[in-house]
Every structure is written in C-alpha cells, then in structure tokens.
C-alpha positions in Angstrom: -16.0 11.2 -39.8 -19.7 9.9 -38.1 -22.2 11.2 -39.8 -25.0 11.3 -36.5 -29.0 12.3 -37.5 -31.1 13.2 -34.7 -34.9 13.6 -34.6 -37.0 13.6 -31.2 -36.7 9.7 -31.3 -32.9 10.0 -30.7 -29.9 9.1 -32.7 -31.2 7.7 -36.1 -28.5 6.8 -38.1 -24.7 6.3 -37.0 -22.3 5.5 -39.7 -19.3 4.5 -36.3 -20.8 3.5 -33.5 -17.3 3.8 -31.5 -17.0 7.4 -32.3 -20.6 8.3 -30.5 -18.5 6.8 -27.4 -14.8 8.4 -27.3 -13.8 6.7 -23.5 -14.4 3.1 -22.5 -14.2 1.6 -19.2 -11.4 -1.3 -18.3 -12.1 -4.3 -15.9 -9.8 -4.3 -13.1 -10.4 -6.6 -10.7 -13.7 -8.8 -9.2 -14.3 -9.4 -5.7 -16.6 -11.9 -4.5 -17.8 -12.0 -0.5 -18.7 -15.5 1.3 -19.4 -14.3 4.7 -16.2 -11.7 4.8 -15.4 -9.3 6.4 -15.0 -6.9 4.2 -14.0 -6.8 0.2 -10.7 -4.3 0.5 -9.0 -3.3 -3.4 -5.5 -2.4 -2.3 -3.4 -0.7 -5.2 -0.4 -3.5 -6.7 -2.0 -6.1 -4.1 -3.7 -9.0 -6.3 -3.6 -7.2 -9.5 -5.5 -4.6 -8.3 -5.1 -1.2 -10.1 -5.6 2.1 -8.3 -2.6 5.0 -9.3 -2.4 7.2 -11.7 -3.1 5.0 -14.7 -6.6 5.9 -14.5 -8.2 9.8 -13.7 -11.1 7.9 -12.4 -12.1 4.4 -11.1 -15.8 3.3 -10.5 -17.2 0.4 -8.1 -20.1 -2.0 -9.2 -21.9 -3.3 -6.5 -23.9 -6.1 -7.4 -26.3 -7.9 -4.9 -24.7 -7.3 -1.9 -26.4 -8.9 1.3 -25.3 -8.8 4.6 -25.3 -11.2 7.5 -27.1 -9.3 9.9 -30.6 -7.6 9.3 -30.3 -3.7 8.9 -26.8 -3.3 8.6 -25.2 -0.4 6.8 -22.5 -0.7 4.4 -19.7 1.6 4.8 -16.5 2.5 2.3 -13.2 3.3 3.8 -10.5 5.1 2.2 -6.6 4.9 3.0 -4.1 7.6 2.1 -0.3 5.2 2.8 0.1 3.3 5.7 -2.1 0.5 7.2 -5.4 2.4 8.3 -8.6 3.1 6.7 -9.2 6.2 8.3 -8.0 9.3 5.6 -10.2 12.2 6.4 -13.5 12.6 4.7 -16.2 15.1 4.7 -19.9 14.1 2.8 -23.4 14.9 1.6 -25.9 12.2 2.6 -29.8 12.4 0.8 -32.0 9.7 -0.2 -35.7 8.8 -2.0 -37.8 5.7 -0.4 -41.0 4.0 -1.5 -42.6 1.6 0.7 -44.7 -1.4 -0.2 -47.7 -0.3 1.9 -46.7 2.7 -1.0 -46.2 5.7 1.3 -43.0 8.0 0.2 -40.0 10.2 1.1 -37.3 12.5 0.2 -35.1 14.1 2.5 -31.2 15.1 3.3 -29.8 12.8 5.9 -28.0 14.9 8.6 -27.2 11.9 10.7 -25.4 10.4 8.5 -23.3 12.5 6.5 -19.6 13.2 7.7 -17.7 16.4 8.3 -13.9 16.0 8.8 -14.6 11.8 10.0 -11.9 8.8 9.9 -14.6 6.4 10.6 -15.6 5.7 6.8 -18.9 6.5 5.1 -22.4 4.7 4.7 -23.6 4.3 1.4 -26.6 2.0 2.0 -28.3 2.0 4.8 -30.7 -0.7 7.0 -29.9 -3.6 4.4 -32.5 -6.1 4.6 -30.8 -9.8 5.3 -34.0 -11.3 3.6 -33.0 -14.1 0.9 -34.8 -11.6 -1.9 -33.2 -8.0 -0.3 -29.8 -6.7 -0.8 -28.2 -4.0 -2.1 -26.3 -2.6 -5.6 -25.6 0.2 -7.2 -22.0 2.2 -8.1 -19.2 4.5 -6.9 -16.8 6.9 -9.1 -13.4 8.0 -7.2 -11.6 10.7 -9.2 -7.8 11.1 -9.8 -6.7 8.8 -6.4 -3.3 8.9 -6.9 -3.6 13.1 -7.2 -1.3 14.6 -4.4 -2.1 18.0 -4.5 -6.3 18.4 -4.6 -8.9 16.6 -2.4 -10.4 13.2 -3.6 -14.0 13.0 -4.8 -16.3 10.3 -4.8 -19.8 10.0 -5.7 -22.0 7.3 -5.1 -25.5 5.8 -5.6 -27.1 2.6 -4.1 -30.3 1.2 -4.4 -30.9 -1.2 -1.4 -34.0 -3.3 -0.5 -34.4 -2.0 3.1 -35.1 -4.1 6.1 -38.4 -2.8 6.5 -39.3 -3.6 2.8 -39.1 -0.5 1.2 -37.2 0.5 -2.0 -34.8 3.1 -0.6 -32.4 5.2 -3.4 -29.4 6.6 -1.6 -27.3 9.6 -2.3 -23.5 10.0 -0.9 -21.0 12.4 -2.4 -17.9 13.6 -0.8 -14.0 13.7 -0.4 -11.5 12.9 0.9 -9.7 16.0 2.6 -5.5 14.8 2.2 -2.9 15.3 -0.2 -1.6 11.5 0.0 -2.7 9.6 -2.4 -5.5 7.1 -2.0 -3.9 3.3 -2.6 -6.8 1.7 -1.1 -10.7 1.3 -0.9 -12.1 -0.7 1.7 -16.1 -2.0 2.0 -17.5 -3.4 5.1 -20.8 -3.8 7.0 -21.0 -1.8 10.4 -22.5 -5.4 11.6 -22.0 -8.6 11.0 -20.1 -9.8 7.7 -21.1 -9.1 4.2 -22.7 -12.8 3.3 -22.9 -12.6 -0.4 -22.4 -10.2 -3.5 -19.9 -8.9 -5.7 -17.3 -5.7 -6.1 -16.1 -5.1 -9.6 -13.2 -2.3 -10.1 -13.5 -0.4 -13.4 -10.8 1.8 -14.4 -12.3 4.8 -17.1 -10.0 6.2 -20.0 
C-alpha cells in the first residue's frame, strides 16, 4: 500500500507513484488536417475506437487553424446511419482578454443549441493569422449507451481574429438513445488548413 504525506506544499512523499493515478488514458487514433474538410473519427473505420470499450473518450485539439479568417469550428455527432445531425441541446459561456487588455465574461445565447441537428461551435472567430489558431479538449461519455442521453463537455482556447485570447465554454448532449458511432469536426467556412485531432479512450 502507498504511503502519501501531505503538507500545504502538496504530496511529499509517494512510495507508488501508479497508485496516486488508478485510470490512464489509451491513444486511439491521430488525425492530421491539410486543408480538409473536416477530421471525422468514425467507430471500426481506420482503427478508430468509439463503442463500449471505453465509458469515456476525450478529443485533443492541438493547433487547429482554419482557412478562412473568423471561422467557427463546429463538432457533429451521428447516432447510425450516414448523417451528422443526432439531436443536441447545449450551454455556451466564454472569458476573453484583448491585447489593447480590456475583458469579458458572459453566457452566449446565440450560440448555444436547444433540440439542433446542425452541430455545435466550440470555438469561435478563429483567427487565420500564421501565429493564431485554436486548441484545447473534449470528453464524450458512455457513446455507445442506448438508454441515457450523451454528454460532452468541452473547452477551447482560440486566438480570435480580432487578437484577443478568448476561453470558451460548451457542455451539452446529445438527446437519442442510438448510440453515437461517430464524431465529426469541421469549420462553418472554409477548410480546416492545419492542426491535429487525437482520440483518447479513458479506463
């Protein structure tokens, strides 16, 4: 057994570090965009993973930059068939601080959905600088669950077109039964240029 000794400093002394950390987090699959479309993980397709071996997946976004100035970048879900359009309903609020250093917090009412197929924005106005972009993560829980919603939770951190550092908020779910087999990311203009998608599966 781990003998752990806190102090205000934090954990001094740890006799197993893998007992502090019971779960661990499994590489998928790795995406990489050169001016596509969109970066789409479909479940069995490409060695893709996304059923009920995992309770929850998470998305690393790493450096995404679009083609066109300002666009948003949405995630689709799809619950069987060949659309992304499974029923979603979402939270939207974000923090922004802009170089001339003036700031913000507020809910975003325009941009949150309630009962949508379009798909949702989780970063918003993406500069298309060479230096701007976008990262950050998103957790989906039990996708493969047929009998409760889907949640998802998400937080990006984009360099905004208007250069501003602007911390978005999204949180929803997906309101079917089907399972979700597929999660698909794509610019609402223009093609995502460069960047990267990892899929995690967490024990």
């Amino acid at each position: 057994m781990a003998i752990v000794k806190l102090s205000n400093r934090g954990v001094r002394n740890v006799s197993e570090f893998g007992s502090v950390v019971p779960g661990s987090m499994v590489f998928i699959k790795k995406l990489t965009a050169s001016s596509s479309d969109d970066l789409t993980f479909v479940n069995g397709a490409s060695d893709v993973v996304l059923d009920s071996t995992y309770k929850e997946y998470m998305f690393t976004f790493k450096n995404i930059h679009p083609a066109t100035d300002t666009a948003d970048l949405f995630v689709k879900f799809r619950d069987g068939g060949s659309n992304y359009d499974a029923t979603i309903t979402t939270t939207v609020f974000r923090a922004y601080h802009t170089e001339a250093d003036s700031t913000a917090f507020e809910y975003e009412t325009s941009e949150d959905v309630a009962q949508g197929t379009g798909g949702q924005g989780i970063a918003y106005n993406i500069g298309a600088d060479n230096d701007q972009g976008v990262s950050g993560f998103l957790h989906l829980y039990d996708p493969s669950n047929t009998t409760f919603v889907k949640h998802f939770m998400c937080r990006m951190q984009n360099a905004h077109g208007s250069d501003l550092a602007l911390d978005n908020y999204v949180a929803g779910y997906c309101n079917v039964t089907a399972a979700i087999d597929a999660v698909q990311f794509s610019m609402d203009s223009g093609a995502i240029d460069a960047g990267d998608i990892c899929l995690y599966g967490i024990k």
